[in-house]
C-alpha positions in Angstrom: 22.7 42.2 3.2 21.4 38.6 4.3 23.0 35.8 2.7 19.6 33.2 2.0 20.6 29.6 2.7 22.0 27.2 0.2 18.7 24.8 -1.2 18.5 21.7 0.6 18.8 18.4 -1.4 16.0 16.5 0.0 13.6 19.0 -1.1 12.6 18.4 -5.1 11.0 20.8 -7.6 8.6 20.4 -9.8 5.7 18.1 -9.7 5.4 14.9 -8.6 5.1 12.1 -11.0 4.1 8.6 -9.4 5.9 5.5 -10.3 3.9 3.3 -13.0 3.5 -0.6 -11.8 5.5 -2.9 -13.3 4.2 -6.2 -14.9 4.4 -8.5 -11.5 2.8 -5.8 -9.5 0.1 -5.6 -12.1 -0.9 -9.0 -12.1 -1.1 -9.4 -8.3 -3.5 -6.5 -8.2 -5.1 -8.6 -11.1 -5.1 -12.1 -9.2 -7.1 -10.0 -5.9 -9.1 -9.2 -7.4 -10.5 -11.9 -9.2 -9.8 -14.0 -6.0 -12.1 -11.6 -4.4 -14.6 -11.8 -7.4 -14.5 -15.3 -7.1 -15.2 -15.8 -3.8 -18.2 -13.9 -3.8 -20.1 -14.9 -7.1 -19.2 -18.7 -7.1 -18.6 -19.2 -3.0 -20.9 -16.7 -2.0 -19.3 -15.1 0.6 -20.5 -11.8 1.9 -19.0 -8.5 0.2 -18.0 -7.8 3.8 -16.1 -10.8 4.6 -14.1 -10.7 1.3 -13.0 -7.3 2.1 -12.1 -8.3 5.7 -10.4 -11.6 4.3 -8.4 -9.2 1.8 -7.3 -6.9 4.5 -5.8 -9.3 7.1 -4.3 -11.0 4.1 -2.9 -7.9 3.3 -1.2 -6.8 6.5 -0.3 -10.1 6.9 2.2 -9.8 3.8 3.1 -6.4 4.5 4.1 -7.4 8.2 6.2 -10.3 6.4 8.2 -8.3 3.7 9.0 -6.1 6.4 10.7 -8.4 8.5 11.9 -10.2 5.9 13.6 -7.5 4.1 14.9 -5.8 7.1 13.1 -2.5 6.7 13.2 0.3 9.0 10.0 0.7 11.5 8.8 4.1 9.9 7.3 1.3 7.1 5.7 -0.7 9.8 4.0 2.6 10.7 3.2 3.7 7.6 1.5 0.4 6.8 -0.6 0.4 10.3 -1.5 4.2 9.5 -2.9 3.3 6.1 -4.9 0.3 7.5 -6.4 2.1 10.6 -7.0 5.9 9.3 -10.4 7.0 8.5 -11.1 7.2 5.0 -11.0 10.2 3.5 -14.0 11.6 2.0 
């Protein structure tokens, strides 16, 4: 009789249950997007050009916390994948 092999650890039951934001990451979220409200009702930009603005911004940070922190590339990777995938839908 075949003996099945031990369960790995890295593999997790159940369902998934993602991570609330905390109360910093909450009001970033918060600040964007009244930075981007506000730059397109009182400056006027363009919808467009806020959203393009946002982005770069965006990588811009991620690029920094990354080397700043020391992460590993698979982060780097996961952060260009996310920017330059087509959207789903």
């Amino acid at each position: 009789m075949a003996k099945n092999p031990p369960p790995l650890p890295c593999i997790e039951n159940g369902p998934f249950y993602p991570r609330r934001l905390n109360g910093s990451e909450a009001v970033v979220i918060i600040v964007i997007v009244c930075l981007g409200a506000f730059l397109t009702a009182v400056i006027g930009l363009p919808l467009a050009e806020v959203v393009q603005l946002l982005a770069g911004v965006g990588l811009v940070a991620a690029l920094v916390v990354q080397l700043v922190t020391g992460a590993p590339q698979r982060g780097l990777s996961r952060v260009l994948g996310a920017l330059f995938s087509p959207p789903s839908g």
